[in-house]
C-alpha positions as CSV (number, residue, x, y, z in Angstrom):
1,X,22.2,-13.8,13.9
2,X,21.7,-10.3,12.8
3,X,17.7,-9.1,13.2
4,X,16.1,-8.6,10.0
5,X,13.4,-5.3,10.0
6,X,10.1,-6.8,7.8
7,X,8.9,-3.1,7.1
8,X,7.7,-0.9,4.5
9,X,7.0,3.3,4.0
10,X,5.4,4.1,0.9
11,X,3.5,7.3,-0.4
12,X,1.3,7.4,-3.4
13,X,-2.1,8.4,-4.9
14,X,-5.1,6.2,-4.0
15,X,-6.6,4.5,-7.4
16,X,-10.1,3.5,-6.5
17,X,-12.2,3.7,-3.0
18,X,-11.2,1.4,-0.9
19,X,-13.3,-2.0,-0.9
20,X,-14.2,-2.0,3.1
21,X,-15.0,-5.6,4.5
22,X,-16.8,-6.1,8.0
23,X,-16.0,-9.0,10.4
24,X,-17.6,-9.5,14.0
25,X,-14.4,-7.7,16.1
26,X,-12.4,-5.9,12.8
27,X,-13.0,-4.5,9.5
28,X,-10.3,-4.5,6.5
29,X,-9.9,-2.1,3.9
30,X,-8.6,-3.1,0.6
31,X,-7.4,-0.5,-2.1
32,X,-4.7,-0.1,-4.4
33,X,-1.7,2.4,-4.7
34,X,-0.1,4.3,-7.2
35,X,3.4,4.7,-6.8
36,X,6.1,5.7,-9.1
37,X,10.4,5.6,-9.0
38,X,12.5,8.3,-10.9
39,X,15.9,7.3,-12.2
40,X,18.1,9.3,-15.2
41,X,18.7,7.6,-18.5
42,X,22.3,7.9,-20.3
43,X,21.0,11.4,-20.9
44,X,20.1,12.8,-17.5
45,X,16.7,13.0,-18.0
46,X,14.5,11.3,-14.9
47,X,12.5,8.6,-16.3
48,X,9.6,7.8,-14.1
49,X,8.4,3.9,-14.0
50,X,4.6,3.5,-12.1
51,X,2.8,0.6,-10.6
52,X,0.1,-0.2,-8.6
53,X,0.5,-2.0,-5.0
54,X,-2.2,-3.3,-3.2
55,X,-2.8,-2.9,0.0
56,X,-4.7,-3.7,3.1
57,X,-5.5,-2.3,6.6
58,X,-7.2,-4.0,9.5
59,X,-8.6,-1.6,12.1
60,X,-11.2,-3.0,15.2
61,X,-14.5,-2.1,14.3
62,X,-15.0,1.0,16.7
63,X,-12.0,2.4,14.6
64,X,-13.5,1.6,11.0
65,X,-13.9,5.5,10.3
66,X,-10.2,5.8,9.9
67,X,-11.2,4.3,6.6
68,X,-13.2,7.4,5.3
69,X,-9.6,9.1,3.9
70,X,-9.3,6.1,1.7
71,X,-10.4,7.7,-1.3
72,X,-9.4,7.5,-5.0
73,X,-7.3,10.2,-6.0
74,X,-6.0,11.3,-2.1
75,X,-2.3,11.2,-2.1
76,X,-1.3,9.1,1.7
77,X,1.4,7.6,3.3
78,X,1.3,4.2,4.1
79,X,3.6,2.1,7.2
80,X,3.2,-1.5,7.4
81,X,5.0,-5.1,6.8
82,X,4.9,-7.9,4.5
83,X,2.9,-10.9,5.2
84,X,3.4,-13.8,3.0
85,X,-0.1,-15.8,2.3
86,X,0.1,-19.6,1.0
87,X,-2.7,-21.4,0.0
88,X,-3.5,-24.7,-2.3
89,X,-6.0,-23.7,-5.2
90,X,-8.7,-25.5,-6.6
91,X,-6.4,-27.3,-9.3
92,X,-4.3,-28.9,-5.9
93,X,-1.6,-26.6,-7.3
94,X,0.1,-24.7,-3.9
95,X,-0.3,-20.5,-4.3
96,X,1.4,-17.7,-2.5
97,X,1.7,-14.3,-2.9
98,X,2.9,-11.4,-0.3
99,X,0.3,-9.0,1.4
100,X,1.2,-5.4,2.0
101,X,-0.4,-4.9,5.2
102,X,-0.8,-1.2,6.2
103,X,-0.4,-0.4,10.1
104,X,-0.3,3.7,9.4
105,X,-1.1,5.7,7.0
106,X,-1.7,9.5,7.0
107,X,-2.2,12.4,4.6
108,X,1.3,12.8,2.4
109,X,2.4,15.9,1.7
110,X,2.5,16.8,-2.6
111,X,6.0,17.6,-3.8
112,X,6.6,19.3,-7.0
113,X,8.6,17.3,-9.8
114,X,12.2,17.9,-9.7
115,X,12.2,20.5,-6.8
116,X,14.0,18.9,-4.1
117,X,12.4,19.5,-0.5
């Protein structure tokens, strides 16, 4: 069986401050991404589609000031993998979604539009 890399990178411009949560040993941050994918229409003009991802990073709490760059408006990097979350609701109905979790992130560098680097 071939191993199967659960892994993401992903660059985009932080939407809001991140919502910071304290637990006794670690701390999570919570914020949203925006990220957007250029393609060309029949035309050759780049389209650009957006979205938001959300995102979270854990960090032990003597490490919580890594959270200070998480900003709305600061264009970062993020590294991470994809945790899936299951849960029953209050209607007995069973939930799930997937969790970005964010392992690195760091300052991205700003490329112009069209200009390739």
């Amino acid at each position: 069986m071939k191993k199967i890399e659960n892994n993401f990178c992903v660059s985009g411009f932080i939407g809001k401050d991140a919502t910071i949560r304290e637990f006794q040993n670690a701390s999570v941050a919570r914020f949203s991404l925006a990220v957007s994918h250029g393609e060309k229409d029949k035309e050759g003009k780049v389209q650009y589609t957006s979205a938001f991802v959300n995102l979270e990073a854990w960090r032990k709490n003597e490490a919580k000031y890594s959270f200070d760059v998480l900003k709305k408006g600061t264009l970062i990097t993020c590294q991470g993998y994809l945790k899936p979350e299951i849960w029953t609701g209050e209607d007995g109905k069973e939930r799930n979604r997937i969790n970005w979790v964010v392992t690195k992130f760091y300052p991205a560098e700003e490329i112009e539009l069209g200009k390739k680097g």
